[in-house]
GULUM-442638 format. One record per residue (C-alpha): x, y, z; residue in one letter. Coordinates in steps of 0.1 Angstrom, whole numbers, padded with zeros to 4 digits, always signed. Example, Ala and Ser with C-alpha at 12.3 -4.5 7.8 and 13.67 -1.06 7.14 Angstrom:
# GULUM-442638
+0123-0045+0078A/+0137-0011+0071S/
This chain:
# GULUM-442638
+0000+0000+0000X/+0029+0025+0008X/+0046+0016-0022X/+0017+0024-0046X/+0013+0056-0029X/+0048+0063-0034X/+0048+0056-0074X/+0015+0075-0073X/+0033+0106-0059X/+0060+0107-0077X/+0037+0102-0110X/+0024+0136-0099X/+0056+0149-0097X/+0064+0139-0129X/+0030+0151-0147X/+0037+0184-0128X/+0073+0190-0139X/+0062+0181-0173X/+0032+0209-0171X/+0061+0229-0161X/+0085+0227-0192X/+0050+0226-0213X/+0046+0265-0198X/+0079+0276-0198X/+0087+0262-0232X/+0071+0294-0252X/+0098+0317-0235X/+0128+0296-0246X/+0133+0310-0278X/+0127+0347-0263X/+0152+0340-0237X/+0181+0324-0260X/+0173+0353-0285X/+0179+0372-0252X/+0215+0353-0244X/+0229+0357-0277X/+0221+0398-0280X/+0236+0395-0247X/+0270+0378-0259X/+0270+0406-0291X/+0265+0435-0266X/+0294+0425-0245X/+0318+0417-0274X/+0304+0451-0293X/+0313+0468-0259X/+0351+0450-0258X/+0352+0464-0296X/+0342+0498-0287X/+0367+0502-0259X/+0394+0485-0281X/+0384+0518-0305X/+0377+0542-0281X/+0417+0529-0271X/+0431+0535-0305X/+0408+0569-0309X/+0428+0579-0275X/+0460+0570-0291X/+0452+0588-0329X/+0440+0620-0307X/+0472+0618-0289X/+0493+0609-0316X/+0472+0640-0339X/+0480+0663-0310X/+0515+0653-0310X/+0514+0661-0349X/+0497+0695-0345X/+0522+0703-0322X/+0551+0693-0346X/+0531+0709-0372X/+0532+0743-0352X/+0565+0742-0344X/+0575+0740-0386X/+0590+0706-0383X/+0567+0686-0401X/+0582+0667-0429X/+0568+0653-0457X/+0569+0623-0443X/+0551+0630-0418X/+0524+0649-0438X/+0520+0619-0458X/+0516+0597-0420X/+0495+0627-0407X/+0473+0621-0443X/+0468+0584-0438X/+0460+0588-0397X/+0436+0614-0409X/+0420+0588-0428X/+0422+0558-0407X/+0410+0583-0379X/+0377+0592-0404X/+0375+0553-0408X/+0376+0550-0371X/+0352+0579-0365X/+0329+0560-0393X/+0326+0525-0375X/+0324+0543-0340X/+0297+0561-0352X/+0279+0530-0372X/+0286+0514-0336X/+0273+0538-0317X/+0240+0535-0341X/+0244+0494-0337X/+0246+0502-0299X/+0219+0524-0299X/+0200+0498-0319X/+0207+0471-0293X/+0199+0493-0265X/+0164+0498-0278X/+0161+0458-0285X/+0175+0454-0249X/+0151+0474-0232X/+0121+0462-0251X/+0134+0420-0243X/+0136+0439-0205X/+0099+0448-0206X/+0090+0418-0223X/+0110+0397-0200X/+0093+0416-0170X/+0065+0409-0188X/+0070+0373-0187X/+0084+0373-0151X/+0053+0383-0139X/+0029+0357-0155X/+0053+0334-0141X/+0051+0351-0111X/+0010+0347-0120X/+0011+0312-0129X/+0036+0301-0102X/+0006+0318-0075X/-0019+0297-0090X/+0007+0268-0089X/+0011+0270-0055X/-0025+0275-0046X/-0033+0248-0067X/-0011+0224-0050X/-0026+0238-0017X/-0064+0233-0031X/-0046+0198-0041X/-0034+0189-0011X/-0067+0198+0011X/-0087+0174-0014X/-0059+0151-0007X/-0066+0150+0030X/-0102+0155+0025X/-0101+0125+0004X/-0081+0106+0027X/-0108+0117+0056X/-0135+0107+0032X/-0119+0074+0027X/-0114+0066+0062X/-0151+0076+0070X/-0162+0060+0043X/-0144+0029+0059X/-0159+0034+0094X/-0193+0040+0081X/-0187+0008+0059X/-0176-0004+0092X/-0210+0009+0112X/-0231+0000+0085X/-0218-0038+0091X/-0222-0031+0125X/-0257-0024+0125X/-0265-0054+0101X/-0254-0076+0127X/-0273-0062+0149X/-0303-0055+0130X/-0297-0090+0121X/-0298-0102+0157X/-0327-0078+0170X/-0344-0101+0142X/-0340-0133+0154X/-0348-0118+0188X/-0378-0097+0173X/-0390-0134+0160X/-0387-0151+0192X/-0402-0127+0214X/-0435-0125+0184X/-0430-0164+0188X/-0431-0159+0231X/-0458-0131+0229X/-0478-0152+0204X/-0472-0180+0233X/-0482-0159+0260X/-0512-0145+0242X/-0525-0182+0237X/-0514-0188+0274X/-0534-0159+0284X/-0568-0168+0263X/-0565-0205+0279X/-0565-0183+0311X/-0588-0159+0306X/-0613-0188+0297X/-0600-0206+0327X/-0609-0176+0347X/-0641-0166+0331X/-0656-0203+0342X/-0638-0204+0376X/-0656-0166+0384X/-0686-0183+0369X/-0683-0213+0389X/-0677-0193+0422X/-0703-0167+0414X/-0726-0200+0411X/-0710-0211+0445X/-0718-0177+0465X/-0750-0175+0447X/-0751-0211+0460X/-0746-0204+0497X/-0769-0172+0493X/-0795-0192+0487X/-0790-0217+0515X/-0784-0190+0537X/-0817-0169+0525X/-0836-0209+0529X/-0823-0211+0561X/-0838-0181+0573X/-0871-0192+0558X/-0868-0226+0575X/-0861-0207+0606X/-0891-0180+0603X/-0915-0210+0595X/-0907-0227+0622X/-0912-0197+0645X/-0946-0192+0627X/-0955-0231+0631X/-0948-0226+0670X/-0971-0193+0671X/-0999-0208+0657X/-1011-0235+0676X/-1007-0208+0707X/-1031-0187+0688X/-1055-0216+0683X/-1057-0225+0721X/-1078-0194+0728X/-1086-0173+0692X/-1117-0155+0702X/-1101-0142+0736X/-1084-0110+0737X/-1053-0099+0762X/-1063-0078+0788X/-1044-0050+0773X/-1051-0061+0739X/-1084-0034+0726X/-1108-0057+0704X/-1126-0041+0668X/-1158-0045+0664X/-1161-0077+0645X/-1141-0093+0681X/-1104-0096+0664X/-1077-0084+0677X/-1052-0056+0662X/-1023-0083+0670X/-1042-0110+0656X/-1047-0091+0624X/-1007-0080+0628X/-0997-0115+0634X/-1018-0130+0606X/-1010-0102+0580X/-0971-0111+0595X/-0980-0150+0584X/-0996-0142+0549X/-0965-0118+0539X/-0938-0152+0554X/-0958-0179+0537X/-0962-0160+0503X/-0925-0154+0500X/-0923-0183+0478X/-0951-0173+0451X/-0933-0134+0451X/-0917-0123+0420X/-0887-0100+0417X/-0911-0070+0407X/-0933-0079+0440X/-0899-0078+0461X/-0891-0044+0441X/-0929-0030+0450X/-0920-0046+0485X/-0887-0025+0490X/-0906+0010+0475X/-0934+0010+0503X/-0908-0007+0531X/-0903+0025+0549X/-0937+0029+0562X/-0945+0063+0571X/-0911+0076+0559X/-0911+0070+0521X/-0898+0088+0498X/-0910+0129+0494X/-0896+0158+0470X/-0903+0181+0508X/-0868+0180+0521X/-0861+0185+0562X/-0831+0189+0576X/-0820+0161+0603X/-0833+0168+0637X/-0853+0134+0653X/-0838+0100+0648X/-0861+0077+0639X/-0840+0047+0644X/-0811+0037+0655X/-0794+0000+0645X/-0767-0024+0643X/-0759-0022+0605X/-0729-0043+0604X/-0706-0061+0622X/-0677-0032+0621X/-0677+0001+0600X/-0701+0011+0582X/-0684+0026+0548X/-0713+0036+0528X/-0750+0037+0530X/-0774+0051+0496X/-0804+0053+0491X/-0822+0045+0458X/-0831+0070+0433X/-0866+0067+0441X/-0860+0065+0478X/-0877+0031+0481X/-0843+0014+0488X/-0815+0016+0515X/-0785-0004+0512X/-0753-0003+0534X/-0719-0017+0529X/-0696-0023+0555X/-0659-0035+0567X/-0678-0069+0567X/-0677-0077+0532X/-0711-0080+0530X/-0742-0052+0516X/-0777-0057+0539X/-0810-0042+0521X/-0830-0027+0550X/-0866-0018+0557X/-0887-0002+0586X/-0913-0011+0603X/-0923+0025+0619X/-0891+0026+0642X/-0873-0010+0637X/-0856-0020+0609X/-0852-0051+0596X/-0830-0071+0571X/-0844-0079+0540X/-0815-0091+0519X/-0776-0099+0522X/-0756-0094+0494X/-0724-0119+0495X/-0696-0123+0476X/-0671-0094+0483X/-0637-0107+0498X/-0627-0068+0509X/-0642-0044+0527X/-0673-0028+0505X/-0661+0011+0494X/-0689+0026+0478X/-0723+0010+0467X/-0749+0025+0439X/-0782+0018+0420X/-0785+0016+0385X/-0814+0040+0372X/-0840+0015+0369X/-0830+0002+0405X/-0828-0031+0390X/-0790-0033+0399X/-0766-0024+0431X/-0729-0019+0424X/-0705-0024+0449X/-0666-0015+0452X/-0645-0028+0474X/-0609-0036+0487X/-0599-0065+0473X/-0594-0043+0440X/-0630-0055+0425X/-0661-0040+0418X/-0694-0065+0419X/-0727-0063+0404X/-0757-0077+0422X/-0789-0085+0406X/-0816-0068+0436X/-0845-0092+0421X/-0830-0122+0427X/-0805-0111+0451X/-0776-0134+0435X/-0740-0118+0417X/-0744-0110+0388X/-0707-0096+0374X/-0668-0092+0389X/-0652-0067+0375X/-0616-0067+0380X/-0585-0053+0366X/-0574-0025+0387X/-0546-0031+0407X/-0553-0013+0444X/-0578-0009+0461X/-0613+0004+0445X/-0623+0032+0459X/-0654+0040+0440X/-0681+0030+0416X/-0705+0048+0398X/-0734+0036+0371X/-0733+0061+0344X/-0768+0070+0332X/-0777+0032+0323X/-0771-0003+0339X/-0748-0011+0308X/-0723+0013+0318X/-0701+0019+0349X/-0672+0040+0362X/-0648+0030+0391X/-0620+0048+0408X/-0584+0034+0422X/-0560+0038+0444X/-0536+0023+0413X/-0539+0061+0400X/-0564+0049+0376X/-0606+0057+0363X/-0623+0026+0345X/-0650+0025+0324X/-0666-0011+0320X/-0692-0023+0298X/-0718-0044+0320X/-0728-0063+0294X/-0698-0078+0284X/-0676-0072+0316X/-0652-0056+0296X/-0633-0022+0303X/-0640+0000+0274X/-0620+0030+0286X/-0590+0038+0312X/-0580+0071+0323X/-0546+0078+0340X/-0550+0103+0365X/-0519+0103+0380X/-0534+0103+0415X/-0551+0080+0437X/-0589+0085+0434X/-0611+0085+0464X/-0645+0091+0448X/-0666+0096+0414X/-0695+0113+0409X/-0716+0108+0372X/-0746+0127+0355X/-0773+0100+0348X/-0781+0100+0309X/-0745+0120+0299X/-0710+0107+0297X/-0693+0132+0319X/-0678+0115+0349X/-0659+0137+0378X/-0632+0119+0399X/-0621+0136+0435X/-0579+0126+0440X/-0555+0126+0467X/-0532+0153+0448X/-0563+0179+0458X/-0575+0181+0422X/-0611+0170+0408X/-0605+0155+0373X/-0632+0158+0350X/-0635+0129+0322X/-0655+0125+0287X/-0663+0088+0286X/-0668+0084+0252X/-0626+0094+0246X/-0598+0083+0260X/-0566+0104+0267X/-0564+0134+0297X/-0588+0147+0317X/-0611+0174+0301X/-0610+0197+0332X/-0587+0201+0362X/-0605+0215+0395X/-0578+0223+0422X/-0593+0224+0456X/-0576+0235+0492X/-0573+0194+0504X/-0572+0161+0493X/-0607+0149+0482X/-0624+0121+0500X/-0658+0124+0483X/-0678+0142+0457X/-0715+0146+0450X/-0737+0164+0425X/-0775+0179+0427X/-0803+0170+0402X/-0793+0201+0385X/-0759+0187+0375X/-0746+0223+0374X/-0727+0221+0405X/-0707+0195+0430X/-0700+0194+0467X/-0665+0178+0479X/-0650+0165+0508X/-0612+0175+0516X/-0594+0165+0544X/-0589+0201+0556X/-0620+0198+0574X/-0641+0216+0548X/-0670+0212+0523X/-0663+0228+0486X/-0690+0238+0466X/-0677+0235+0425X/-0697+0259+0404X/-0689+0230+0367X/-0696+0261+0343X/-0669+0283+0358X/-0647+0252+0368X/-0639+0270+0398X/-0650+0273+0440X/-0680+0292+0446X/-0684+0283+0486X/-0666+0266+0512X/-0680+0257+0544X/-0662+0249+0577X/-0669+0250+0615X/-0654+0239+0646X/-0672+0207+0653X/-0666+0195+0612X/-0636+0172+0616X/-0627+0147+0585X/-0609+0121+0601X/-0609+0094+0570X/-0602+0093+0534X/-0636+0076+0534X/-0661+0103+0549X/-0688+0109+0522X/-0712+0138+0518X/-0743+0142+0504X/-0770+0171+0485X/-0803+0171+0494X/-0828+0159+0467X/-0835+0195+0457X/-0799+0207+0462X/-0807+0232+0485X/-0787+0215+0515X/-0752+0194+0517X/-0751+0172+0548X/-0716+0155+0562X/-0709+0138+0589X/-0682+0148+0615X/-0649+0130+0638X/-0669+0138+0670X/-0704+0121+0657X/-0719+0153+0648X/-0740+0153+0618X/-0736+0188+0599X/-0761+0205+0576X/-0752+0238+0555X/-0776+0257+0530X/-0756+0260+0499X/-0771+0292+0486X/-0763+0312+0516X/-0736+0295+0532X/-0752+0292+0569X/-0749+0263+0593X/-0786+0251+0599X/-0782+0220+0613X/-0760+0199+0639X/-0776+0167+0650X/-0751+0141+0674X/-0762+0108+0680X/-0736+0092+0674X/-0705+0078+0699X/-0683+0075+0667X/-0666+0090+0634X/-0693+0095+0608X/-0685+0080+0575X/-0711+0078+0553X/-0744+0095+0546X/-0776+0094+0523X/-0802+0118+0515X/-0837+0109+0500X/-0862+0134+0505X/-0871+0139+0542X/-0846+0117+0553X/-0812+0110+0558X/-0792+0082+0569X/-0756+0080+0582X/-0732+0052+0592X/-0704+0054+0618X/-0670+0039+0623X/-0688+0013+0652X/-0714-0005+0630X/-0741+0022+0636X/-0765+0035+0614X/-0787+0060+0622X/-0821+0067+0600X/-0833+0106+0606X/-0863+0132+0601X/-0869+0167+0600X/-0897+0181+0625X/
């Protein structure tokens, strides 16, 4: 290699001295014509100061003969000498002055070849500029050609790099499509697997349900079976303090046998006769538009066997369910001032979160620890759907305007959208912060979700991507609810305080505090009144708190309970709220 680049250079050498001689070689002829008038000038010069020698010596010699002359001493002799000098010295004069004309002559030529040859010197000069830059421009390309030939060698060298690898990101490419198309079978054999074990263990808790519902039938049957053959023994005769009507029966025996008709036609009911059942089970306290602030409790019961984390009320107000830290959602009714159990919804292995009703009050939703949400069908009390795929713990769950759709909240930083129909989750938000609650507007698809970052995301449910809205409020949000007039929400922050959201001007419009409102739980809920007129929360101390939200003022404090508040309902004239020791509490305005 060293050797060809040696033979190359001196190749260029070579072509260069030749391109040289090739330039140089139209001045030859000017510049020998310019040596030889050289050589005649200097041996005209020797010539004319070999003559101007002899003119010396013929002036001397004539002035030694005009001397002679003057003196009268000339002979003939030297007449005749003087005659011939006189001639050779007009000869002499003659070829000095035909020399001084050559010299003349060749003075011109000489200074024309000097301007010429100045001429010439400077387009050499010129061209040997060019030369030089020339070489320099030639040398730059010739390290700029080196450079681009050893680039050209490392991309060369790259490019084979990133063959191999390209070539081995392949072969991996293909066996992780061969493992993902593996684990994609894997995971449809599983998801099968799963779909008929949840079907098979909703059939076994729908299973035990029922066993557990028969044996309370078994049980109330018997009781009845031992009551009547007491009422046989004396039919016709009344208690002492037991007023008779006028046809001789007694109001207990009507109670007891309207008590046997309702237990022994439990059988031939249908799920619309339990639904008509459940919409008249609160007696005297049904459901009315005439909302009363909390003042008398009407009753006062064991709800559950430890807290109680949410209690709602149905749309209609025929309905009350709790959930509590017992995995388990009762369905109560009253009897003027008792309440009993109707129905126990099983199947939740965390503590229950958050509970709703579909619209149609055909459906109950529950959330719950164990990072699941559950469906339960109210007619025939059994599980219907498991939803799962979050991965914390589900803080909320919301229907949103129909019983196919439904929103639920994580502590995994997460909002879901499911389809009920299919059990499948049709949308996921990433909020970026746990979620405590969600509130929805029945018949639209705009869902708002309360976080622990003290922000209130709002959400389109028919897009995926970021929130719509952000809401920043002065705590962390534990709970959220909205009026009938969908215009505003109320939220619970864990700076003790109520925040009233005006959703037009995304912004706070009220906040309400007072000394006895302590939040003591990311869990305590609060509620509007049916008409929006009131927001009621419960307190740390027991107290139950009412504020009117147009003016701001504190109109109600009710305690009766010993414990935190949690949760609370609101349906018409009542409201209902759930403490921290298994309480519940059912109240009416005077």
């Amino acid at each position: 290699m060293e050797e060809n680049d040696k033979l190359d250079h001196e190749n260029i050498v070579l072509q260069q001295i030749i391109a040289r001689n090739k330039t140089y070689a139209k001045f030859a002829t000017l510049i020998n014509s310019y040596s030889q008038l050289s050589g005649a000038n200097q041996e005209l010069q020797k010539t004319n100061e070999s003559l101007h020698s002899d003119i010396e010596k013929l002036k001397q010699e004539n002035h030694d003969l005009s001397s002679k002359a003057h003196a009268g001493i000339v002979s003939a002799e030297k007449n005749e000498q003087f005659s011939v000098l006189e001639q050779k010295l007009f000869r002499v004069q003659e070829e000095l002055t035909e020399v001084h004309r050559t010299k003349g002559a060749r003075a011109q030529q000489i200074l024309d070849l000097n301007v010429a040859l100045q001429e010439k010197e400077r387009e050499i000069s010129t061209f040997n500029q060019q030369l030089q830059t020339k070489a320099d421009e030639n040398t730059v390309l010739e390290t700029n050609c080196e450079n681009l030939k050893q680039k050209n060698a490392d991309l060369e060298q790259a490019i084979q790099t990133v063959k191999d690898n390209y070539q081995a990101l392949q072969i991996l490419s293909d066996s992780f499509e061969e493992k993902l198309r593996k684990s994609q079978d894997e995971y449809n054999q599983l998801l099968e697997r799963y779909k008929k074990l949840n079907e098979k263990h909703i059939a076994v808790l729908n299973t035990e349900n029922d066993t557990f519902k028969r044996k309370g039938d078994d049980k109330s049957r018997s009781a009845s079976v031992d009551i009547v053959p007491q009422m046989k023994l004396n039919p016709a005769s009344p208690t002492p303090t037991t007023p008779t009507s006028a046809t001789g029966e007694s109001t207990i025996g009507n109670t007891v046998k309207k008590m046997f008709s309702d237990l022994f036609s439990v059988k031939s009911r249908t799920p619309s006769d339990e639904d008509r059942d459940c919409s008249h089970s609160l007696g005297n306290y049904g459901y009315s538009a005439d909302v009363r602030l909390p003042q008398e409790v009407v009753c006062k019961w064991d709800a559950h066997e430890s807290e109680v984390m949410a209690v709602k009320f149905s749309a209609s107000g025929g309905i009350l369910a709790t959930g509590g830290s017992d995995r388990l959602i009762h369905i109560w009714n009253f009897f003027g001032d008792k309440s009993r159990l109707q129905h126990t919804l099983r199947g939740s292995n965390g503590s229950i979160t958050n509970i709703d009703f579909d619209p149609m009050e055909r459906l109950l939703a529950g959330s719950s620890n164990d990072y699941a949400t559950r469906i339960w069908d109210l007619g025939t009390q059994r599980l219907k759907l498991n939803l799962t795929g979050h991965g914390g713990r589900v803080s909320a769950a919301r229907f949103l305007g129909s019983a196919y759709r439904l929103a639920s909240g994580s502590q995994d930083r997460t909002v879901k959208v499911w389809d009920v129909r299919s059990g499948a989750c049709t949308r996921t938000f990433m909020a970026g912060s746990s979620c405590n609650d969600i509130v929805a507007a029945y018949a639209a698809d705009c869902l708002a979700s309360g976080h622990f970052d003290r922000k209130i995301r709002v959400w389109d449910a028919r897009v995926s991507g970021h929130a719509q809205n952000e809401i920043v409020v002065g705590g962390r949000v534990t709970s959220l609810d909205m009026p009938a007039d969908h215009t505003s929400l109320v939220c619970c922050t864990k700076d003790h305080t109520l925040e009233v959201v005006d959703i037009r001007k995304s912004a706070v419009s009220k906040v309400f505090s007072h000394d006895q409102f302590k939040v003591l739980t990311d869990q305590t809920r609060c509620a509007y009144s049916v008409d929006g007129e009131y927001v009621a929360v419960g307190s740390g101390d027991g107290t139950v708190l009412a504020w009117n939200v147009k003016t701001g003022e504190l109109v109600s404090t009710a305690k009766h309970h010993n414990h935190p508040v949690i949760s609370c309902s609101w349906s018409g004239g009542r409201l209902v709220t759930g403490d921290k020791h298994k309480k519940c509490v059912l109240w009416t305005g005077t």
